[in-house]
Structures are given as C-alpha cells and as structure tokens.
C-alpha positions in Angstrom: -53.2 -43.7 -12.9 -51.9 -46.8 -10.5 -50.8 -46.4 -7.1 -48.8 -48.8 -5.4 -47.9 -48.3 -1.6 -45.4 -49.6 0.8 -43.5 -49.6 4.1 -39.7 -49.4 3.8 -38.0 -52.5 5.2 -34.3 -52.4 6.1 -33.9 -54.8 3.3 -33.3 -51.7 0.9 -30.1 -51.0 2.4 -28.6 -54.0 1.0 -28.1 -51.7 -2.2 -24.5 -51.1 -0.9 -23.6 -49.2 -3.9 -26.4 -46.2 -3.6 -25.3 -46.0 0.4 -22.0 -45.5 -0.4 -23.4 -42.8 -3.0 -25.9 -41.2 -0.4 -22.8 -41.2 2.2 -20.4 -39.6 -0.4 -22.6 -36.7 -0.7 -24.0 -36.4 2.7 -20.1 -36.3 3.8 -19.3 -33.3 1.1 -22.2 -30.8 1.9 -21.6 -31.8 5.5 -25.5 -32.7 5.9 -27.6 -34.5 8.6 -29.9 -37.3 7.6 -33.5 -38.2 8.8 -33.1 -41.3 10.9 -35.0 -43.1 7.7 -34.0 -41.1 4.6 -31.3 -43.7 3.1 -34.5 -46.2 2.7 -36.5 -43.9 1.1 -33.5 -42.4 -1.6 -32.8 -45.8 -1.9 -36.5 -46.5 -2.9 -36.7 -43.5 -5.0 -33.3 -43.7 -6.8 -33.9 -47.8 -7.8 -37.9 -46.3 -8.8 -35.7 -44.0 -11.0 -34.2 -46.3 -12.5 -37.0 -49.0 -12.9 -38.9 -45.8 -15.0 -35.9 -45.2 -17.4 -35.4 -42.1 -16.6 -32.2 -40.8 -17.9 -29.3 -37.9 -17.2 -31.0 -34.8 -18.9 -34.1 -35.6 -17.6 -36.2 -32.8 -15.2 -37.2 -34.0 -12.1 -39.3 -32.0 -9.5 -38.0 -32.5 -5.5 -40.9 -31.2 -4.1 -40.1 -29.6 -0.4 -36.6 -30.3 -1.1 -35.2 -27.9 1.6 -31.9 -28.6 1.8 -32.2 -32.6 1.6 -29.6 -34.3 0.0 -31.2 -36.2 -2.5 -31.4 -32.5 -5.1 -27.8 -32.6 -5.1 -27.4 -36.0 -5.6 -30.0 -36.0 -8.6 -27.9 -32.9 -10.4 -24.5 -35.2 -9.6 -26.2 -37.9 -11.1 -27.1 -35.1 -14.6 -30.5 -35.0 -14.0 -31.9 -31.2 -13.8 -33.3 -30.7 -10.7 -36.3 -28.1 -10.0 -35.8 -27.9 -6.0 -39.6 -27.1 -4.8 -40.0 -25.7 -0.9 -42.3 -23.5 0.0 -40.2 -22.4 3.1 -37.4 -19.2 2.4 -33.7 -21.0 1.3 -30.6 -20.0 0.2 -28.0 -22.4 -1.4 -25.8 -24.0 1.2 -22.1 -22.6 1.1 -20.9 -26.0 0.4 -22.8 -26.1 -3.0 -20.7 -23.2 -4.2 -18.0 -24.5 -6.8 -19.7 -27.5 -7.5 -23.9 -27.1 -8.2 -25.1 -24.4 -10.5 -28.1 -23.3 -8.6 -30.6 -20.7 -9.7 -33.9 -19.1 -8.9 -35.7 -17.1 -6.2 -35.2 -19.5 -3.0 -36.4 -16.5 -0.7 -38.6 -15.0 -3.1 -42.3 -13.7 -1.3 -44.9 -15.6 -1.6 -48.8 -15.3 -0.6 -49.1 -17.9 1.4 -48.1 -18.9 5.3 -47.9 -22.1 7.1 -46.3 -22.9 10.7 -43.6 -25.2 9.7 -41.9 -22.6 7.6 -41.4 -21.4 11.3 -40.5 -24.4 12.1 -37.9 -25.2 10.4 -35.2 -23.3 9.0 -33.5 -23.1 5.8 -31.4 -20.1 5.4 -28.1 -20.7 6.2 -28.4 -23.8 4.9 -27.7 -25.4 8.3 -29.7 -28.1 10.2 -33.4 -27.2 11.2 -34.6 -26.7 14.8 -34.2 -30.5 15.9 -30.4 -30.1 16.0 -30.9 -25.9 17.3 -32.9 -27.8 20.5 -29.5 -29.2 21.5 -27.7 -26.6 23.4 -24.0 -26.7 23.5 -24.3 -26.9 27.2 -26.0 -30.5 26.8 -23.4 -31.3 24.3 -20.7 -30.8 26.6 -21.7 -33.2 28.4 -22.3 -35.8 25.5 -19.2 -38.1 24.6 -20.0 -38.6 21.2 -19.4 -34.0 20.6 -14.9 -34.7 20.0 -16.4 -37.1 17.5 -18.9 -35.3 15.8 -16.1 -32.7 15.6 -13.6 -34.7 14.0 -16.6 -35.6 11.5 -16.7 -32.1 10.5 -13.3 -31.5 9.8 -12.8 -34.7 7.7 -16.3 -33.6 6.1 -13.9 -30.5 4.9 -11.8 -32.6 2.9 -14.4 -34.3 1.2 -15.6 -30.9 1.0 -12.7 -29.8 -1.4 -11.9 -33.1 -3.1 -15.3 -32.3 -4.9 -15.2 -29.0 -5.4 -11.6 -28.8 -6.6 -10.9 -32.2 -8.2 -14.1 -33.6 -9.4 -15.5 -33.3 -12.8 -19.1 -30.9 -12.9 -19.2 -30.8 -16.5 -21.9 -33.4 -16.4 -23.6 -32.3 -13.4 -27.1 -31.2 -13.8 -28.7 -27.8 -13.1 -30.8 -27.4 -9.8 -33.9 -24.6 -10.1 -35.2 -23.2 -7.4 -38.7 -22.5 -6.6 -40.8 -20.9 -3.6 -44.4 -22.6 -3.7 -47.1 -24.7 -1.8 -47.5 -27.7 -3.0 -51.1 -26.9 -3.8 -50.4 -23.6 -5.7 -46.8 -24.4 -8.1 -46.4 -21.7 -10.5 -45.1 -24.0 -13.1 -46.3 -25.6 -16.5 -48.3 -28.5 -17.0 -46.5 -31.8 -17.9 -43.2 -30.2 -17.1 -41.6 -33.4 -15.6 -40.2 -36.6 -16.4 -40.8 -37.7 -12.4 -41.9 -35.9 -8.9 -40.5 -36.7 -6.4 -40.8 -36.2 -2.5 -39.0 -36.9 0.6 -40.9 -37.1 3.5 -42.8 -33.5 3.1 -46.2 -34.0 2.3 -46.8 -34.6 5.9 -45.6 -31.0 6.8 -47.9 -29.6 4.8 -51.7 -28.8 5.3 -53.3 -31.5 5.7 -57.0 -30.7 4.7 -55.3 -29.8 1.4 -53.9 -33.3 0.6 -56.0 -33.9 -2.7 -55.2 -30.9 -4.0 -51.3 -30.9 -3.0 -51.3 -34.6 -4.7 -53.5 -33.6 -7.5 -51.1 -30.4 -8.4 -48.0 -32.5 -8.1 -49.4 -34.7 -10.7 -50.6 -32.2 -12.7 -46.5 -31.1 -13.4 -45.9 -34.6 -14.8 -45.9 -36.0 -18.4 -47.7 -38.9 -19.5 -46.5 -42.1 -17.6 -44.0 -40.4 -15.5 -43.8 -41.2 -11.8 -45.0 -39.4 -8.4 -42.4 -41.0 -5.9 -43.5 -39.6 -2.6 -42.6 -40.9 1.1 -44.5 -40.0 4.0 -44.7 -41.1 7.4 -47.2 -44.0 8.5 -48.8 -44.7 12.2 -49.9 -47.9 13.2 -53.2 -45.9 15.0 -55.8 -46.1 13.6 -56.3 -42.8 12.8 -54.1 -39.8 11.6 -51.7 -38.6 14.8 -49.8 -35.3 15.1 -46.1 -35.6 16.0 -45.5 -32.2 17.3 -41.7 -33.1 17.6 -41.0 -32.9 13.9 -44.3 -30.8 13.2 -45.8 -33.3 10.8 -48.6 -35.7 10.8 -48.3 -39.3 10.3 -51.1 -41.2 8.0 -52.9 -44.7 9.4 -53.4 -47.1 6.3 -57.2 -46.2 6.4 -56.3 -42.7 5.6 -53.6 -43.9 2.8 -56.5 -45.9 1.2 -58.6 -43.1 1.4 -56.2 -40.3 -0.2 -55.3 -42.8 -2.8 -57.8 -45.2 -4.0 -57.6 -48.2 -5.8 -53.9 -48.9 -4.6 -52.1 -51.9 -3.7 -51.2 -51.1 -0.3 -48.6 -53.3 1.4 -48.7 -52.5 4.9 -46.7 -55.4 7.7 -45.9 -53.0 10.3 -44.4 -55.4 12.7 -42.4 -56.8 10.2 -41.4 -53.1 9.1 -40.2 -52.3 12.5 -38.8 -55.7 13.4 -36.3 -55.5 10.1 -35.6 -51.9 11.3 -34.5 -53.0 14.6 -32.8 -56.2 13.5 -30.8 -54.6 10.5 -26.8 -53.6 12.1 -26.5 -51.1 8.8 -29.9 -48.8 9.8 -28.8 -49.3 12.8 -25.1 -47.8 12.7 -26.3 -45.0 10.0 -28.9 -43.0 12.3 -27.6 -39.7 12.8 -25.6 -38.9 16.1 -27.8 -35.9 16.5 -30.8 -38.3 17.4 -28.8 -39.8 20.0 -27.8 -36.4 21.5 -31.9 -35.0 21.8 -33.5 -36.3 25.2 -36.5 -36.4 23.6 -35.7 -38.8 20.6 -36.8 -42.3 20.2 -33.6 -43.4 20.4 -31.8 -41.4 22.7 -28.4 -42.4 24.5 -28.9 -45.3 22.0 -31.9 -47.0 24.0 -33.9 -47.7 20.4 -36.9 -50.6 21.1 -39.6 -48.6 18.9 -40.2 -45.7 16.4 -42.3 -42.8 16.4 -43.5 -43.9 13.1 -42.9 -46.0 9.9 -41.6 -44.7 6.6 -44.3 -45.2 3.7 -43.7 -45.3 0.0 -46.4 -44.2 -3.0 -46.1 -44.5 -6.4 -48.1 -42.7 -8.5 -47.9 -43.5 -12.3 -49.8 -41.0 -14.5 
C-alpha cells in the first residue's frame, strides 16, 4: 500500500465548478456544512477522479451520517453504501429523488458515546445547532436571514425532485456498523471514502478501524479519509465536537511509510486569507458562543483538516 498525507489549503476552493456542485446540493436537502467540509469533498471528488473511477462504480462513505457528500456521489451515478454506525433514517428531503435502502436503525452490538452525541434520526442537524436555543437566536441578526435561506432552500427543494432527471442517479445502501466490525464482503469497493469520522470513533481501535476499511477495497482502489490534525504535539480531545484531533507524530505512527505534508502555518494562514472559505462557513458557527469564530471574530481554528490516501 502507499499513503500520502496532507493538510487542506484554501487553494482547493479554486475548483469553482465542484463548489457550485457541493452548494447545489447542500441548498436542495437543506443541509449544514462543517466549517471545512467543501475542502475535503473537494479533495476527495478531484482523488475520484484522478483514480478513474467511473458512474456505476460502488463506493463506501464510511460514517456518512447524513453528510452531503452520499448524495452527491449517487447524483453523480456512483452507488453509494452509506456506512454509520449511529441509528438514521433517510432525510425527508431525499424522498422523490434518492433510492435509499437498508436497515439505517437496525440494532447492533456495539455502543459508543458519540452515537449520543449526535443525532441522526430526523435527519436534522446534530447537537452543535440543538445547543442554540431559539431564545439566543432571537437575539442574533443573521435568524430573518437564515429564514429566508430555508424557504428559498424549498424551491431548490422541488426543482430537483420534480424537474430533474434521476434516471441516472445511483443507489445509496445503508448500513449500521463500527468501523472496526463492517458486516460486508471483502474487496467489495472500487474506493472508501470518509469525511471527517474516524476521529469520532475509538481511538485505541484506529489500526483495526483502518485496517477493516481497507479490507472492503479491491486491488488498487483508494481509502480517501480526512481527519482532523493539532498542531500539539500530542493527540488532544475536542470535547465540543466529541472527536479527537491527531498531531503529525501520531499520523506517522498510524500510517507508516507515508509522505506526510504537514505546513500548519501556512495551512491556517491560506484559511484565513482565502474571501471564498471565508464567506462559506456556516451561519450556525457564527450563532454558537462557544465557536472559534463566533460573532465573526475568526484569528485561529480549533484544528486543521488532514487528508490520507491510502492506495491498496
């Protein structure tokens, strides 16, 4: 296998083509995105591509929740197996235009705290948007906004569902599973892929989650994982999103003989310099008096988005 590893500069947004795609969808299931989520698809959709991986193709989102990127793959006619080891049910604005199937809320054997952490059923925004009371969002100016949002997010909403074209649209499988523990054949994928969810999981099962995911891909197909990196030098806990972020000692450590690119400051610096990454972070964040970037004040991040590449 190689491994090759590195921190997501803003300089990925300058794919103005796969934002506008990210933003379509994100605008028709009505969906919040991670303050750094548009680099990493980004990343992962041009990795994609750079593999030849074509329509028809299965591709594993492991701890896919409710992200956007499962629905994006299926428009894009790839079929989808949406892995999360958390309960879900399809969001009602997948209705009319996904075919989803499988046991979202099936029982499984095994527990973890984030699965009470976050929460997938309604297919609604997690606890980090439930913290916000509407009594702190009166008082925000940007709520009439976020509002208006929501209602032109309908007619996106119904464009799709009742004007687009699904007949290419690929199928999206659900299954309920750990990532060290997936009930599913050997070298049943053409890529893995997974958007910033290894870090929920447990941690002194990280060789095993990464040897499992592996273990569902064919022969030269891609693990395209992102992950959260610290500049510490060791691992740190961010109890606010209930995940841990990895120094580059532990990186090298859980994935030997990579090429690790690793410019922090320069990381950070083009985060804070780029007017596009800028503009796109989520109002939500903005709203929370416990976000980095709260009221807009943003000088720093809790941590830097990491990319691996695993090719088997």
């Amino acid at each position: 296998m190689t491994n090759d590893i590195k921190l997501l500069h803003a300089s990925w947004l300058d794919d103005r083509e796969k934002l506008k795609e990210l933003t379509y969808w994100l605008r028709v299931l009505n969906r919040p995105n991670g303050w750094h989520y548009d680099l990493d698809h980004i990343w992962i959709l041009n990795e994609l591509e750079n593999a030849g991986i074509r329509p028809g193709s299965t591709i594993i989102d492991a701890g896919a929740g409710q992200g956007i990127m499962q629905y994006l793959l299926a428009a894009r006619g790839y079929n989808v197996i949406s892995l999360d080891f958390s309960p879900r049910t399809p969001p009602a604005r997948s209705r009319g235009i996904f075919d989803i199937r499988g046991e979202g809320d099936a029982e499984i054997g095994y527990q973890h705290p984030y699965m009470k952490f976050i929460n997938y059923g309604t297919g609604q925004p997690g606890s980090l948007v439930k913290r916000l009371s509407f009594k702190k969002l009166k008082k925000i100016p940007e709520l009439p906004g976020r509002a208006i949002r929501r209602l032109v997010s309908y007619g996106w909403y119904f464009r799709e569902r009742f004007m687009g074209n699904h007949s290419n649209y690929g199928k999206i499988s659900y299954v309920r599973a750990p990532f060290h523990d997936v009930p599913l054949q050997t070298e049943i994928a053409d890529a893995v892929i997974s958007v910033s969810a290894i870090e929920h999981a447990d941690i002194g099962l990280f060789d095993k989650n990464i040897s499992e995911l592996t273990r569902l891909l064919k022969s030269g197909a891609p693990l395209l994982l992102t992950t959260s990196a610290t500049t510490s030098t060791g691992n740190t806990y961010d109890e606010k999103v209930s995940g841990w972020c990895f120094s580059r000692s532990a990186i090298a450590a859980f994935f030997p003989n990579s090429e690790i690119e690793f410019d922090a400051e320069g990381c950070a610096r083009s985060l804070l310099n780029s007017s596009t990454f800028i503009s796109r972070i989520d109002p939500y964040y903005y709203l929370d008096e416990g976000s980095f970037c709260y009221r807009k004040h943003l000088d720093a991040f809790p941590y830097l988005p990491i990319a691996v590449r695993i090719v088997k």
